[in-house]
C-alpha positions as a printed NumPy array, in Angstrom:
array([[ -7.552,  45.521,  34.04 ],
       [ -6.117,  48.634,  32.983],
       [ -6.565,  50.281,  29.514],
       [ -2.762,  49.569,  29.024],
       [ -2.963,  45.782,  30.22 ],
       [ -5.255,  45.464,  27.586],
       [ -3.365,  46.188,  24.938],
       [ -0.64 ,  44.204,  25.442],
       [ -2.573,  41.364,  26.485],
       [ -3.943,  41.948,  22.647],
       [ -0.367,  42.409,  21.633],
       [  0.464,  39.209,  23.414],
       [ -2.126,  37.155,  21.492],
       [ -0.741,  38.449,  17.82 ],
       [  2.569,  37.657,  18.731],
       [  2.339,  34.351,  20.48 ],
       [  3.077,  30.649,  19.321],
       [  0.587,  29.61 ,  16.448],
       [ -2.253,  27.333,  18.149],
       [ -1.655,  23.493,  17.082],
       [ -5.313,  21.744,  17.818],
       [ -8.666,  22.481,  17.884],
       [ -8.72 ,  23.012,  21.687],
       [ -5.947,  25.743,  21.965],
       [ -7.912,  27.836,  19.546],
       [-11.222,  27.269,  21.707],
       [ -8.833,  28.833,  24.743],
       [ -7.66 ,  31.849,  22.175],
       [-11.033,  32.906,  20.709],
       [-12.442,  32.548,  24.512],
       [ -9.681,  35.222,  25.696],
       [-10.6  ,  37.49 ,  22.629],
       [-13.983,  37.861,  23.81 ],
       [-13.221,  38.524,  27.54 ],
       [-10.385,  40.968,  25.847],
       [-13.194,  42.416,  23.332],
       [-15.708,  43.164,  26.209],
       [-13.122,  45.108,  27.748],
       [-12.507,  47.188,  25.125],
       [-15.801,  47.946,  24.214],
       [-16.007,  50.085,  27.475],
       [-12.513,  52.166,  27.023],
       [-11.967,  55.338,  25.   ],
       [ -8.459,  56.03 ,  23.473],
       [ -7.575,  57.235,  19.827],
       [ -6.119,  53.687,  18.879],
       [ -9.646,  51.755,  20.272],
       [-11.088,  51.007,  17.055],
       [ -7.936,  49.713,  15.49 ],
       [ -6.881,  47.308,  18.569],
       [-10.514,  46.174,  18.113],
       [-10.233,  45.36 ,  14.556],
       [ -7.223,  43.637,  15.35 ],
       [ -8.959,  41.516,  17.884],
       [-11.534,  40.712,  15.524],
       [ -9.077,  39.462,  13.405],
       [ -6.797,  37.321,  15.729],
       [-10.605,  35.691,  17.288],
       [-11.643,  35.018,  13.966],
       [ -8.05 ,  33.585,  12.185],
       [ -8.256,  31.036,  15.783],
       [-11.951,  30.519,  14.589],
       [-10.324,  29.259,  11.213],
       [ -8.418,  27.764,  12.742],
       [-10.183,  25.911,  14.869],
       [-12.258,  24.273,  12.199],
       [ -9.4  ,  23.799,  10.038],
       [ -7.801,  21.634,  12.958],
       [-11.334,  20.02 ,  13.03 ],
       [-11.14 ,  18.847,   9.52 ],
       [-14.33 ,  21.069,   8.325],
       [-11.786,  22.545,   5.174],
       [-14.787,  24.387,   3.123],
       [-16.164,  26.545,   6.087],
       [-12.153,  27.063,   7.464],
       [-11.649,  27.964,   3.599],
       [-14.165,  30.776,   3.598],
       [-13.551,  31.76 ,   6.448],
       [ -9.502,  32.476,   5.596],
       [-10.724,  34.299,   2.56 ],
       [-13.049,  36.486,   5.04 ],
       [-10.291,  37.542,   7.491],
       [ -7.604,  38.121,   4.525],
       [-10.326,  40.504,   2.848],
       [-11.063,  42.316,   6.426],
       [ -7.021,  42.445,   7.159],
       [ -6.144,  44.287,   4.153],
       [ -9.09 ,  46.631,   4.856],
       [ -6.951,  47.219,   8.122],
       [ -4.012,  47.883,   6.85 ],
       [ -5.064,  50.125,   4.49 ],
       [ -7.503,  52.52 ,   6.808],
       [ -4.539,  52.366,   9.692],
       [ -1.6  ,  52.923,   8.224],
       [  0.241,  54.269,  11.094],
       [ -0.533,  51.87 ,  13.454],
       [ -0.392,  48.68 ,  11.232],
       [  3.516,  49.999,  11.02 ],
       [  3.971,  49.575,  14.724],
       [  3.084,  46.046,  14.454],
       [  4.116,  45.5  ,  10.783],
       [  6.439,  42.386,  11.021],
       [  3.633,  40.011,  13.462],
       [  0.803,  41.528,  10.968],
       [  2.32 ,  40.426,   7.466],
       [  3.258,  36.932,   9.36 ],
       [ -0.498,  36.327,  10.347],
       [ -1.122,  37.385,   6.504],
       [  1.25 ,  34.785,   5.125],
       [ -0.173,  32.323,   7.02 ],
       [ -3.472,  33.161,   6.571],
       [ -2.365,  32.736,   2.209],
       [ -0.894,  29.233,   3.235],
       [ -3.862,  28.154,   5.332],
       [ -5.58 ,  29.661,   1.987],
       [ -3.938,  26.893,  -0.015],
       [ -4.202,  23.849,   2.255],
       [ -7.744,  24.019,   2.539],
       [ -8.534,  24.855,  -0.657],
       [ -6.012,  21.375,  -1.602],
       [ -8.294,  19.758,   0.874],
       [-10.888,  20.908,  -0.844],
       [-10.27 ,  18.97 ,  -4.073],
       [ -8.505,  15.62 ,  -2.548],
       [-12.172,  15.592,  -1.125],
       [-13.463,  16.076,  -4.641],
       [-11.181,  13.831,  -5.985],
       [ -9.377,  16.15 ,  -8.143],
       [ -6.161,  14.623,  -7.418],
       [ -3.953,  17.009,  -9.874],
       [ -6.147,  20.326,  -8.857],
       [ -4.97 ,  19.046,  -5.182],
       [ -1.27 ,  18.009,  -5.969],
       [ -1.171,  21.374,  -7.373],
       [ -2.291,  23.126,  -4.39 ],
       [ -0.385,  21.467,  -2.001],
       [  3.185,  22.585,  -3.856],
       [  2.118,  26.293,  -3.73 ],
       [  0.62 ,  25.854,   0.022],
       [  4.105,  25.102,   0.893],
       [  5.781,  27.697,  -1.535],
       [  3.448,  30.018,   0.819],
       [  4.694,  28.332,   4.153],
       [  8.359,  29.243,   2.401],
       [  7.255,  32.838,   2.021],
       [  6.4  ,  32.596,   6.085],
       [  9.51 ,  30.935,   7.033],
       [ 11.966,  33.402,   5.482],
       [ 10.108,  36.213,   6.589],
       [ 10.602,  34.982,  10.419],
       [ 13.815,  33.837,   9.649],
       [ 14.786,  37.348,   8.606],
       [ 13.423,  38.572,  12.106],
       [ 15.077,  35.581,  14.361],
       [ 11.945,  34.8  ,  15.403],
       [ 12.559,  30.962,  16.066],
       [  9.618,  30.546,  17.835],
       [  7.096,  30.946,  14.242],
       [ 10.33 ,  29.819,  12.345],
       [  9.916,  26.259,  13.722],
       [  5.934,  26.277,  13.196],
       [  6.001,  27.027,   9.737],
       [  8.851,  24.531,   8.947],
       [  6.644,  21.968,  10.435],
       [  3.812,  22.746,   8.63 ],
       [  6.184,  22.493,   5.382],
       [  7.213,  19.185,   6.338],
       [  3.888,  18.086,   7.436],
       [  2.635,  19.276,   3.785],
       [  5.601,  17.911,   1.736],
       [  4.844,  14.343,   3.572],
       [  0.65 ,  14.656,   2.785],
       [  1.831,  15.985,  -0.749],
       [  4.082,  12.683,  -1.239],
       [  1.584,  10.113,   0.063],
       [ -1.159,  11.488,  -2.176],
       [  0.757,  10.902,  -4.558],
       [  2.066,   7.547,  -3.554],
       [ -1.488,   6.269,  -3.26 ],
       [ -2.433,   7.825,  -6.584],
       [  0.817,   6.417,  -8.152],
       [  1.389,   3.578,  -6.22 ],
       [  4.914,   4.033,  -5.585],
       [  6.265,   3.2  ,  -1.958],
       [  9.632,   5.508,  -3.1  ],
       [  6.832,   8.481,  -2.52 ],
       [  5.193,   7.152,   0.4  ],
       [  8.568,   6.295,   1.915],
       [  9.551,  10.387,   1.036],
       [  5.545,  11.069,   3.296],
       [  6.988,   8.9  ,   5.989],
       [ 10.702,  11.141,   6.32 ],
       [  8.624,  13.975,   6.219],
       [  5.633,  13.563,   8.077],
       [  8.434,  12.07 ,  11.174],
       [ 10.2  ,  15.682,  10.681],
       [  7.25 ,  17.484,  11.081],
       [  6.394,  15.068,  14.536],
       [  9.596,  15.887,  16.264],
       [  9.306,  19.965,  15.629],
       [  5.998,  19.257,  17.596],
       [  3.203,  18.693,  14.869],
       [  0.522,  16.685,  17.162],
       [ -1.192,  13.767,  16.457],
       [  0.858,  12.461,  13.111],
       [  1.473,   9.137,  14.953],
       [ -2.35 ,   7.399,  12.999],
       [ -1.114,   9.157,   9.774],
       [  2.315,   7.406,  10.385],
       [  1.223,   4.092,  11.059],
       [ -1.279,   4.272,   7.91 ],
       [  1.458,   4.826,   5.538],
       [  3.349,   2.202,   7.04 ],
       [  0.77 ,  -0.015,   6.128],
       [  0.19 ,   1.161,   2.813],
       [  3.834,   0.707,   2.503],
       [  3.099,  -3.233,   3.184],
       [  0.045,  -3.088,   1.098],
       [  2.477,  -2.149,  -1.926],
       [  4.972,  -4.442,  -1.54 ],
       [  2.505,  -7.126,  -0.931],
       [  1.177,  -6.545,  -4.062],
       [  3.845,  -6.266,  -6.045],
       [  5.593,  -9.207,  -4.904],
       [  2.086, -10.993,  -5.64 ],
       [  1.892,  -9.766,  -9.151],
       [  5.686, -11.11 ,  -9.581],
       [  4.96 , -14.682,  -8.136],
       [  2.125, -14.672, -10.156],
       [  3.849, -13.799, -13.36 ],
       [  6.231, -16.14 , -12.727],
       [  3.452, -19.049, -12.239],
       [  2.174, -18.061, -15.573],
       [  5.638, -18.058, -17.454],
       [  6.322, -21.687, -15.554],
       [  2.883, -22.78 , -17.194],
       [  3.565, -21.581, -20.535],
       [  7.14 , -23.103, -20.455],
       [  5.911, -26.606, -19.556],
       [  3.17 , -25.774, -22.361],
       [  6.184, -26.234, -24.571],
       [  8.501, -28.903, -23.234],
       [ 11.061, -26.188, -21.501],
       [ 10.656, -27.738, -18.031],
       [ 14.486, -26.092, -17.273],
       [ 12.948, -22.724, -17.458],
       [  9.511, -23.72 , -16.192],
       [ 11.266, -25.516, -13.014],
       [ 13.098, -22.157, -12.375],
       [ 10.17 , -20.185, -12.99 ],
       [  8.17 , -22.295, -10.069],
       [ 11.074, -21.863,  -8.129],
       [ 11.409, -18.231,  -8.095],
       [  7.512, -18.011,  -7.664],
       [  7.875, -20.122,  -4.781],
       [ 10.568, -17.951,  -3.032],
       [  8.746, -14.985,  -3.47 ],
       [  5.363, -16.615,  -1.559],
       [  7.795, -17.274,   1.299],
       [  9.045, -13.783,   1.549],
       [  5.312, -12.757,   1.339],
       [  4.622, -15.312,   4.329],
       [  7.137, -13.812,   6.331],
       [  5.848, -10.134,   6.039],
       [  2.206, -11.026,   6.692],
       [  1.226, -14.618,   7.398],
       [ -1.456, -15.609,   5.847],
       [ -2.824, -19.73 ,   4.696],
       [ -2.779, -18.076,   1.151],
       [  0.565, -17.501,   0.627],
       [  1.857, -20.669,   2.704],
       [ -0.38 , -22.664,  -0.076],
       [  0.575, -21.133,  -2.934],
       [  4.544, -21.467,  -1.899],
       [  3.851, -25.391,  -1.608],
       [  1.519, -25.495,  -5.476],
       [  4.712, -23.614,  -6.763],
       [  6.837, -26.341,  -5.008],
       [  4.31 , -29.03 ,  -6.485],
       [  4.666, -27.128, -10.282],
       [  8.66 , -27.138,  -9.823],
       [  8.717, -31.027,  -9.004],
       [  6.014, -31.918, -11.495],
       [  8.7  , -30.16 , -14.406],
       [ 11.954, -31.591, -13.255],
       [ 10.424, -35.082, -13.258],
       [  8.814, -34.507, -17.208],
       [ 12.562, -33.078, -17.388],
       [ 13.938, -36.662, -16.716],
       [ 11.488, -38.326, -18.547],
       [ 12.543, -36.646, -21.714],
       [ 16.105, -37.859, -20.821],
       [ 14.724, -41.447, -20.304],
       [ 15.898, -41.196, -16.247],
       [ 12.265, -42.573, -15.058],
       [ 13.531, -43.603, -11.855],
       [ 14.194, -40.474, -10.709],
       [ 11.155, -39.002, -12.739],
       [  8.789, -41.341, -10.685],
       [ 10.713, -39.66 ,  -7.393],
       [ 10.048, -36.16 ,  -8.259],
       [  6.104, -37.248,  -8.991],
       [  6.077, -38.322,  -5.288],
       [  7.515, -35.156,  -4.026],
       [  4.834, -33.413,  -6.136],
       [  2.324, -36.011,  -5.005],
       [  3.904, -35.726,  -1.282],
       [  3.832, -31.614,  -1.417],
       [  0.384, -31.134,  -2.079],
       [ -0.986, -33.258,   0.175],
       [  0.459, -31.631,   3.134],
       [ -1.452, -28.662,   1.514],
       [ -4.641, -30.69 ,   1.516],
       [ -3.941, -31.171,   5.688],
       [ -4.115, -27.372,   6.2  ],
       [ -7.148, -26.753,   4.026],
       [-10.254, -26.493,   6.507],
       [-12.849, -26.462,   3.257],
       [-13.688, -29.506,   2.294],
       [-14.771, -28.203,  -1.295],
       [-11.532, -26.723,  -1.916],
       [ -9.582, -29.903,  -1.188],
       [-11.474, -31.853,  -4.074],
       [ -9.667, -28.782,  -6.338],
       [ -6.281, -30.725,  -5.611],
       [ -7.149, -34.27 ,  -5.363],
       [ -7.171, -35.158,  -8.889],
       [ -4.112, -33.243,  -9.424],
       [ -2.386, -35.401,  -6.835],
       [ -4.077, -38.566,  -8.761],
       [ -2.329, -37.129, -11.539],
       [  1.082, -37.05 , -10.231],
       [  0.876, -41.051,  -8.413],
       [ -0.088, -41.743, -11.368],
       [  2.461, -40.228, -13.082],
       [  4.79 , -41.967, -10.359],
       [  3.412, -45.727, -11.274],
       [  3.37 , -45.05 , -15.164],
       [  7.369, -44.085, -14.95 ],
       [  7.844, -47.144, -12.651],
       [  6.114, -48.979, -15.334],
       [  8.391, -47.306, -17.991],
       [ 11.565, -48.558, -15.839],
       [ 10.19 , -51.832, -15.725],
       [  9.673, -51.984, -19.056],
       [ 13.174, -51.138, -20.102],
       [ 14.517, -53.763, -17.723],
       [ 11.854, -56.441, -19.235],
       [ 10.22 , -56.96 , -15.674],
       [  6.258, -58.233, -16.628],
       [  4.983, -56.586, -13.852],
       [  5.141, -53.795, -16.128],
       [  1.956, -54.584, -17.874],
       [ -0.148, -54.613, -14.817],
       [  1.661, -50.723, -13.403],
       [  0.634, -49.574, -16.961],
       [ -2.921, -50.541, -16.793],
       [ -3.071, -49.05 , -12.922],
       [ -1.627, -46.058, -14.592],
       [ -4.025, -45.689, -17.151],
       [ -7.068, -46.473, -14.509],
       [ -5.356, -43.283, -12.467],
       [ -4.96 , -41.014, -15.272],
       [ -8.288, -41.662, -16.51 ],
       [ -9.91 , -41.051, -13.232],
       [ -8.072, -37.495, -13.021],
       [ -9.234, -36.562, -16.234],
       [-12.686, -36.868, -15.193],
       [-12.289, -34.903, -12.153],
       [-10.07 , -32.449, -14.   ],
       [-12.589, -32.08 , -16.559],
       [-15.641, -31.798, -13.591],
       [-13.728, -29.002, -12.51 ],
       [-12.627, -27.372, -15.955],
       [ -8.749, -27.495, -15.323],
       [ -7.417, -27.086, -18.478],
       [ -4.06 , -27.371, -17.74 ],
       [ -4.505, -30.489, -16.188],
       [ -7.047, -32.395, -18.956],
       [ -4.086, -31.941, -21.233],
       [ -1.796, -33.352, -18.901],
       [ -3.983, -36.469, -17.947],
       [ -4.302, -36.693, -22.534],
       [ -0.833, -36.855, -22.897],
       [  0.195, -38.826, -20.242],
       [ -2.19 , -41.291, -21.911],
       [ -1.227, -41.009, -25.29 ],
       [  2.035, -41.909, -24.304],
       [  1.171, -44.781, -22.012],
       [ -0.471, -46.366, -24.368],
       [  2.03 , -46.707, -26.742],
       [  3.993, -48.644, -24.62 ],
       [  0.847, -50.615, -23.742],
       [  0.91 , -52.018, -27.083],
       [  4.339, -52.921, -27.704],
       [  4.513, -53.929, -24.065],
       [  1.777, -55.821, -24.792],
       [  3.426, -57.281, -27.986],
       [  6.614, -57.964, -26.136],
       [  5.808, -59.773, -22.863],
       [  3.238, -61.577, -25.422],
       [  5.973, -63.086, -27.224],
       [  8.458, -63.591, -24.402],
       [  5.599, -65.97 , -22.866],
       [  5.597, -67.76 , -26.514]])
């Protein structure tokens, strides 16, 4: 090769596309060497500056190869140890750096931003999350720098890498924060920009993608759990009170928002916990109706509750979670015979007596279990229920005692 081939086989390297893996660079630092042997053996005035340069260019695709390898402390030292030795260059060669001005200062702006990223990596790795979201605004402030400098020369070709690499940055900038935050608006703003970056040929973004899109699930997921939940725990402190209106529509809502969970990721959780909701939302519109003396239809909604959970009870493979909801549905057919009773009883049917005393067996046998299991909630149930029934036991009593008389 002849001494002028040389040189523009060096000039080639400085001015062609930016390397985008780790096996590009390998190619690039493997042609510097064959180039740098080559020069060793010429003799022209400009030798030891082209070498310098080719130090340079072999050791920025060194950088760069371990920065596309993920290894962000050694790329970071190694940035700072090119920048250093670049500057040196310009400032002993100040003729010849002018030749090649315009593809020199580009290799030193991105040599600044590369500065930046891995020095962001640096601290995301640390977990200095605000060092890194820091560091990540001025790496692309320094990809900005780049981009307007090659837009000034038309050169399209480094334009369109450094505008990926500022998409690419703006989308890991927004899902940091989105994970720190926990906002899906920001991880949502990682997925417009990381796409972006893909399409001006960014390789490999397609894993980052699809991870974002499932933190994006993982978000909603959780919020809509923390919703349904809150709504459980209003329902429960609404029937705590007698406001089985609000504490029906409460249930309700929870219940909806279990389904929508189902339908985004099925899972035997959330296709439970929309039937207990279901369960809840029966159990207060028949204590609704009770208040309002309706105990037909009271005794109706205790089935459906009674009804609803059992179904549950079918898809539960754990035997030791099914006793969990057997004395709650002991509760609610009991529940269903004492408002029969009650219906009797206002119609003067005897049978009554007997569906009260069934009743109270029922309730009784809940409590037990409820209290075996420490359910709060549904101890005080089982107590009222039996305060209540037997009042009517005794004037029941009293009543059908003196009928018979």
């Amino acid at each position: 090769m002849s001494d002028e081939n040389i040189l523009v086989e060096v000039k080639k390297i400085l001015t062609q596309k930016y390397c985008v893996s780790a096996d590009e660079t390998v190619e690039t630092v493997s042609l510097c060497d064959s180039l740098g042997e080559s020069l060793v053996s010429m003799d022209f005035p400009e030798k030891e500056f082209y070498v310098r340069i080719l130090q340079h260019l072999r050791q920025f695709n060194n950088s760069e190869f371990m920065f596309f390898s993920n290894r962000a402390n050694k790329a970071l030292n190694s940035y700072q140890k090119i920048q250093t030795a670049m500057l040196e260059t310009q400032t002993q060669f100040p003729d010849l750096y002018a030749q090649l001005q315009y593809d020199i200062d580009r290799l030193v702006l991105r040599i600044d931003a590369r500065i930046q990223e891995t020095r962001a990596q640096v601290a995301e790795a640390e977990n200095d999350i605000v060092q890194a979201d820091v560091l990540y605004v001025e790496t692309i402030n320094r990809y900005n720098n780049e981009l307007m400098t090659e837009q000034s020369k038309n050169d399209y070709d480094h334009y369109f890498d450094s505008l990926s690499n500022i998409f690419y940055t703006t989308g890991y900038l927004y899902r940091l924060r989105g994970k720190n935050s926990k906002n899906a608006s920001n991880l949502y703003e990682a997925l417009r920009n990381l796409k972006k970056a893909s399409f001006l040929g960014r390789p490999k973004l397609q894993p980052l993608i699809e991870k974002i899109h499932d933190d994006i699930v993982l978000l909603t997921l959780e919020k809509l759990e923390h919703q349904a939940e809150a709504l459980f725990a209003q329902g429960l402190e609404k029937s705590e009170v007698e406001q089985y209106v609000s504490a029906k529509n409460s249930y309700q809502k929870s219940a909806q928002l279990y389904h929508s969970l189902n339908n985004i990721r099925q899972s035997m959780e959330y296709e439970l916990q929309e039937q207990i909701q279901f369960s809840s939302y029966y159990e207060a519109t028949a204590k609704n109706l009770m208040i309002q003396d309706n105990n037909e239809q009271a005794a109706l909604q205790f089935s459906y509750a009674s009804q609803t959970l059992e179904k549950v009870l079918q898809k539960i493979p754990i035997e030791s979670l099914k006793e969990n909801f057997e004395p709650q549905i002991s509760y609610f057919k009991a529940m269903q015979l004492f408002c029969k009773a009650v219906n009797e009883y206002d119609e003067m049917i005897p049978e009554a007596i007997e569906h009260f005393k069934e009743a109270q067996q029922k309730l009784e046998t809940a409590k037990i279990k409820a209290e075996e299991l420490q359910n709060v909630p549904l101890i005080k149930s089982c107590v009222d229920a039996l305060n209540k029934l037997n009042s009517y036991q005794e004037i029941a009593g009293l009543m059908f005692q003196s009928d018979a008389s």
